[in-house]
C-alpha positions in Angstrom: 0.0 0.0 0.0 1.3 3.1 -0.9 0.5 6.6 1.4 -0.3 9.9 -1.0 -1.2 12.4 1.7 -3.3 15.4 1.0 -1.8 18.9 0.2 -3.0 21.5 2.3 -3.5 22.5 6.2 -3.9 19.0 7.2 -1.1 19.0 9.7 -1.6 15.3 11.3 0.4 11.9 10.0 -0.9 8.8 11.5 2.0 5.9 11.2 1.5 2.2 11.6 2.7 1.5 15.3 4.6 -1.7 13.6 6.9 0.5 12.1 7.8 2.2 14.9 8.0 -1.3 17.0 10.2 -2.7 14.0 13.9 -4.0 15.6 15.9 -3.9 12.3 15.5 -0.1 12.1 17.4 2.7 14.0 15.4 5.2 15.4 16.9 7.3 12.7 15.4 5.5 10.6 12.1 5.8 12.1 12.1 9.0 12.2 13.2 10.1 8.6 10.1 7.1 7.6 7.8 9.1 9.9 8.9 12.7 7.5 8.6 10.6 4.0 5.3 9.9 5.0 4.3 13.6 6.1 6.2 14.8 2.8 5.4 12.7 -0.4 6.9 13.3 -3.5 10.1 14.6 -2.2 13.2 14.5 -4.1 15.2 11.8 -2.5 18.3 12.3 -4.7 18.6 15.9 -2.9 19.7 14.4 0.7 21.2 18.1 1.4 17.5 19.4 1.5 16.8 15.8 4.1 20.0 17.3 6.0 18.6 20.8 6.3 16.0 20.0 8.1 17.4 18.0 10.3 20.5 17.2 12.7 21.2 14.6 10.4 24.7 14.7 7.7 24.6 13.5 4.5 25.7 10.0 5.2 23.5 9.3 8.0 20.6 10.2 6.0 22.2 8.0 2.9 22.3 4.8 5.2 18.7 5.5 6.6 17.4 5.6 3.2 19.0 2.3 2.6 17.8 0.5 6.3 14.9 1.7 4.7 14.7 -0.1 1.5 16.3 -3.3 3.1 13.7 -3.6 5.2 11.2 -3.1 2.9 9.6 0.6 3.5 10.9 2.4 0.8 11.2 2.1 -2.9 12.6 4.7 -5.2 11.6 5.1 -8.6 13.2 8.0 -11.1 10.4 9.9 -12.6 10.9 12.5 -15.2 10.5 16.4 -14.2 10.0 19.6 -15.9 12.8 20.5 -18.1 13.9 16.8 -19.0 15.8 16.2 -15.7 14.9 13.2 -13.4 13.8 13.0 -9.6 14.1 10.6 -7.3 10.5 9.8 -6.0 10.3 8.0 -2.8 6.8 5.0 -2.4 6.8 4.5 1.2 5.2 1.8 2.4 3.0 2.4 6.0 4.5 -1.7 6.6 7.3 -3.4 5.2 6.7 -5.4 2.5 9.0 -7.8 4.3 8.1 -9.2 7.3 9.8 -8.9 10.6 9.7 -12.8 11.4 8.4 -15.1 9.4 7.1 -18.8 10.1 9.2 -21.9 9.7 7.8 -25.3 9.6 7.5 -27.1 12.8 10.6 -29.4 14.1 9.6 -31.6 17.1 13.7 -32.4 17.6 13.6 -28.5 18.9 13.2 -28.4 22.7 10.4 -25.3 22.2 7.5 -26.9 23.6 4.1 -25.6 24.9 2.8 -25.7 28.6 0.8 -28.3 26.2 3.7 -30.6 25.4 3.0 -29.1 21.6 6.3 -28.5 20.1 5.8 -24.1 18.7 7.1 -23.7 15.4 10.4 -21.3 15.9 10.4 -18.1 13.8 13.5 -17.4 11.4 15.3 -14.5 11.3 15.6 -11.8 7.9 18.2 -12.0 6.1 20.5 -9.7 7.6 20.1 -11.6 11.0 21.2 -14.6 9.4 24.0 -13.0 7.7 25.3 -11.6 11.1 24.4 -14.8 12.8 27.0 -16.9 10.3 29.6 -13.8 11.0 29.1 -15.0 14.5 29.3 -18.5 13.9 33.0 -18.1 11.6 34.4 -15.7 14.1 34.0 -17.7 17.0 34.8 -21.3 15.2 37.7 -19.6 12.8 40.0 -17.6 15.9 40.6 -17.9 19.1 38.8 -15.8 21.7 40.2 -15.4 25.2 36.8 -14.1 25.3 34.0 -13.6 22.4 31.5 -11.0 22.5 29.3 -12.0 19.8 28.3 -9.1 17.0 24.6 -7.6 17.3 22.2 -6.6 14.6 20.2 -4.7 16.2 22.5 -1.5 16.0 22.2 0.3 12.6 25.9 1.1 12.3 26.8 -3.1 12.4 24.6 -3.6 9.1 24.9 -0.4 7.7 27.0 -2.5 4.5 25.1 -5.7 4.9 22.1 -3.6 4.3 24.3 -1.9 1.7 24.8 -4.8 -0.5 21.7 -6.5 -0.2 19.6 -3.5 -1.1 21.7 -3.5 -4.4 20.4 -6.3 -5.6 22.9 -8.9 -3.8 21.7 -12.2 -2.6 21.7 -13.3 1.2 24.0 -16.4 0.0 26.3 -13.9 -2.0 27.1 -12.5 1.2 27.4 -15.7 3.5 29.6 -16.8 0.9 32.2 -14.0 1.1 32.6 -14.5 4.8 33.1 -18.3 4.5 35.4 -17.8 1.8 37.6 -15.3 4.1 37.2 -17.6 7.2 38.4 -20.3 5.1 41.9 -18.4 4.0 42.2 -16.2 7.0 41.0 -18.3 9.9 43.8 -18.4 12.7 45.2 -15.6 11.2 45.7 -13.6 14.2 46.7 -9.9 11.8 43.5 -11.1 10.1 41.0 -11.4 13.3 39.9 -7.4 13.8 38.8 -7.4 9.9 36.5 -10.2 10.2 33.7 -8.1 11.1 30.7 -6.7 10.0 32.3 -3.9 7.7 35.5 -4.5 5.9 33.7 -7.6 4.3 30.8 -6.1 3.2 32.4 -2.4 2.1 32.2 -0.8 -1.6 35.6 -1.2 -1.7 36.3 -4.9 -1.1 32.7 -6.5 -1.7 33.1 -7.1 -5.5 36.7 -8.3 -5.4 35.2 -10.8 -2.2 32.6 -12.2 -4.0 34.2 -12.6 -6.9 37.3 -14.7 -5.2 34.9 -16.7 -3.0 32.4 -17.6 -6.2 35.8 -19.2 -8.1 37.0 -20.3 -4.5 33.5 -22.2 -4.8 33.1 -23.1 -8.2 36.4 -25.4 -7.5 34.9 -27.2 -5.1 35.8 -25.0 -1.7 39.7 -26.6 -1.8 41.3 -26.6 1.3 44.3 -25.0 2.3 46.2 -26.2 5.1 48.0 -23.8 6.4 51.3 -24.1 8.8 49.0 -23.8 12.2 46.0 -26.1 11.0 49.2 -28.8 10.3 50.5 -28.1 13.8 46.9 -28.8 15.1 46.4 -31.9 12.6 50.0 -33.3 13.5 49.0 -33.0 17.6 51.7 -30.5 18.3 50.9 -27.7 20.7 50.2 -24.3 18.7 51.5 -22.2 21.1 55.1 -23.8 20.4 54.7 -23.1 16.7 53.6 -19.6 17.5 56.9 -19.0 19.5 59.2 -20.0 16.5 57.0 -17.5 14.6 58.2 -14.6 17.3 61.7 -16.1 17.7 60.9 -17.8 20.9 62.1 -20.6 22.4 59.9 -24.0 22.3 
């Protein structure tokens, strides 16, 4: 459903309460959603006349736009205007298109039962959950943690590029397979740890050379490559006493 609001003294917006109750946006988001919908037909390419009436800089209000399109609010379509040139019109949907959770089919093996005894059929995550759960997943499993704190989704600024690339057109699997790929050659790699993240992956700079790597990386099968500390751990030696020849120590 799209909202076209009347012109005129009408000085009242009425949002869905969903939207506002939605955990994949920032409350930046919310609130630049909640001025869309009092302002149709604004030019969305202009973002310095979003900045000006806000606190917001041009970047912030560039990655709302796209938590807003991930998540299924917003579309933008380029429409012709006077003089030949082209604006950006913003269709803002009241509810995402996409839902929050979805259903998944029951599992009895899960240990989610009812006061009943009737196994409740768990809810899967969107995609960007699932992306930053398997970030979770190949951090803790690929390095070791003297202590892990795992990554959370529910802060704009740690799917910012997720969001990024998915509202581009990429698929979920396109980016699950860029961070298997990298825990595959980096993992252990202890100069390698503090890029694993939610960002350096997933960035305009390094996305496309990623994905292209980890598609030929799985077009060959997913080879392994054994490096010098997964042969220390295969062979039973201790890893600590192959790290110390690394630094020059003494076994």
């Amino acid at each position: 459903m799209q909202i076209r609001l009347a012109s005129g003294a009408n000085r009242h917006v009425v949002v869905d309460r969903s939207m506002l109750d939605d955990p994949r946006l920032s409350f930046r988001s919310k609130g630049l959603l909640a001025y869309l919908l009092a302002h149709p037909g604004i030019d969305l390419a202009d973002k310095k006349q979003l900045s000006s009436v806000s606190l917001e800089g041009l970047d912030a209000i560039h990655t709302a736009l796209q938590e807003l399109e991930a998540a299924g609010y917003l579309r933008q379509n380029q429409q012709p205007a006077k003089g030949g040139t082209q604006v950006t019109i913003g269709i803002v949907y009241p509810i995402s298109r996409f839902p929050v959770l979805t259903a998944q089919p029951e599992d009895v093996s899960l240990n989610t039962h009812t006061p009943s005894g009737k196994a409740k059929a768990p809810a899967t995550a969107s995609p960007t959950q699932r992306i930053v759960d398997r970030l979770n997943d190949l951090r803790k499993s690929a390095w070791d943690w003297a202590r892990y704190t795992p990554i959370s989704a529910k802060y704009a600024k740690n799917v910012e590029h997720i969001n990024g690339r998915l509202s581009e057109g990429y698929d979920e699997t396109d980016l699950i397979l860029v961070l298997e790929y990298l825990a595959h050659v980096d993992g252990g790699k202890e100069e390698s740890r503090k890029y694993f993240d939610c960002v350096t992956p997933f960035n305009t700079k390094n996305f496309e050379r990623n994905l292209a790597l980890a598609r030929d990386w799985d077009a060959k099968g997913r080879p392994t490559v054994q490096s010098n500390r997964a042969f220390q751990r295969v062979e039973g030696h201790d890893p600590k006493i192959y790290e110390q020849r690394l630094t020059g120590g003494k076994p």
